[in-house]
Every structure is written in structure tokens, then in C-alpha cells.
N, C-alpha and C positions, 0 to 999 in steps of 0.2 A: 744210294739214290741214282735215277737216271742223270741228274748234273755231273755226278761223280765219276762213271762208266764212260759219259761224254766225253766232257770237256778237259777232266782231269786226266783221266787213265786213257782216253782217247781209244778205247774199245768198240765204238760203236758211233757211226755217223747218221746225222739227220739232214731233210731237206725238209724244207716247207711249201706248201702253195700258200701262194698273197692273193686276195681281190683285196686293192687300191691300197696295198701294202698293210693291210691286214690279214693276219695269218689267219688261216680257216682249215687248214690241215695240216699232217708232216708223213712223213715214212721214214723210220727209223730203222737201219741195215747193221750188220756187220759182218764179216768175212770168217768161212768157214773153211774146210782143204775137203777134198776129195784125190783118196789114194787112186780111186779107180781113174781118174781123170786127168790125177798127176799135177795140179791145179788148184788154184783159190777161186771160192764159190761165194757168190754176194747172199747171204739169207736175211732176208725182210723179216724182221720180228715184228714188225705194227705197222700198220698203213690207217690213216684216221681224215676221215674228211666231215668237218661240224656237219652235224644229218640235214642244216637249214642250205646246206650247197650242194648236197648229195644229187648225182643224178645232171652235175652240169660240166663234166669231163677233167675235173678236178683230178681223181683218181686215176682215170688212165693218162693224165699228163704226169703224175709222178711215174706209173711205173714203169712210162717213158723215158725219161729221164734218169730212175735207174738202171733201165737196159740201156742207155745209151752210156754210162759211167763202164758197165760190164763190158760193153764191147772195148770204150777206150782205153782200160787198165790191160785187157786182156785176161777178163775172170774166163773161167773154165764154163760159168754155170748162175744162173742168175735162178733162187727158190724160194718158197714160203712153203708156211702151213698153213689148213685153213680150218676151223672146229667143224666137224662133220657134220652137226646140224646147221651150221650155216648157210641156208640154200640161197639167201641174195647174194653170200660174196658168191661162193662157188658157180654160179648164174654169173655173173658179174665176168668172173674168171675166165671161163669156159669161153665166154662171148669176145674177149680180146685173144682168144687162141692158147689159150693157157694150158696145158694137159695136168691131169690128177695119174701121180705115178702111185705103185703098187709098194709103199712104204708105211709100217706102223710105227708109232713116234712111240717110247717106251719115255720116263723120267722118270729122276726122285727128285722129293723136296721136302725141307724141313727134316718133321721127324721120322717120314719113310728112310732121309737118307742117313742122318744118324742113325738110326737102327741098323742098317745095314754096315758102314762101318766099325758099328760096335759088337756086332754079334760074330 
């Protein structure tokens, strides 16, 4: 469970946005390494803003705030991914200055990856 990865294992940090101390979004990071960089790299697994606050700078104050964690630890590299039909983030992205690098994300899961281990 994400409690478990959090809080327990401490794998993976969250921040929240509040209006009037109600949470209405979060961005949930964890730290990645880059050989080529020589460096630890902050990667945003989720960034979520309720759709009823969308559009009120919610989103670009978090990932404010996580570039601004990046500079103070002194990560290498601050990244996400974004689903390629996604054209509001990617829109979204592009317009706070974001670049789309020339990376294709491969995984397994489940029984793709049992398969491969067992074969």
C-alpha cells in the first residue's frame, strides 16, 4: 500500500496543497540515481490536483516547491513521465518550461514479469 512505501519504508515522500487547510492535491516523489550525472534524481510518480481547483495554480506551486527541494538537497535532476495521450498535462508542462526528452519508458508487471523470471 502507498501508507506502507510512505510512511513505513519511507521510500517515497509527499507534499500536499491546502485551501483553508483542506487538502485538494499532493505530488508524490521519490529519488532515483543517474550514472550519467553521478547524482540523485527527484522523479515525481503522481502529481493530482481535485479537477474542482484545477486551473488555479495549485499544480505549478507544487512543482515549485518540488524544484525548489531539488535545488536545496542538491539532486542532479528533477523528472516525471507523462502518458503520451495526455495532451492537457503535456500542455500544461511545456507552458511552465518543461522539456519532453527523447526516452522510452519499457516495464514489467505482474505476470509479464513472472514470466520473464521464470523462463
Amino acid at each position: 500500500s502507498i501508507e506502507k512505501w510512505v510512511f513505513d519504508e519511507k521510500q517515497a515522500e509527499v507534499i500536499f496543497a491546502l485551501e483553508d487547510d483542506i487538502p485538494i492535491g499532493f505530488a508524490l516523489y521519490f529519488l532515483s540515481f543517474s550514472t550519467y550525472l553521478g547524482n540523485v534524481n527527484m522523479h515525481l510518480e503522481d502529481l493530482f490536483i481535485d479537477p474542482e481547483y484545477r486551473g488555479n495554480g495549485y499544480g505549478k506551486a507544487l512543482l515549485k516547491e518540488l524544484a525548489k527541494i531539488v535545488l536545496e538537497r542538491g539532486y542532479g535532476r528533477f523528472e516525471w513521465t507523462c502518458l503520451s495521450w495526455n495532451q492537457p498535462s503535456i500542455d500544461f508542462y511545456e507552458s511552465i518550461g518543461a522539456k519532453q526528452k527523447d526516452w522510452n519508458v519499457f516495464h514489467f508487471t505482474g505476470d509479464e514479469l513472472r514470466n520473464f523470471v521464470d523462463e
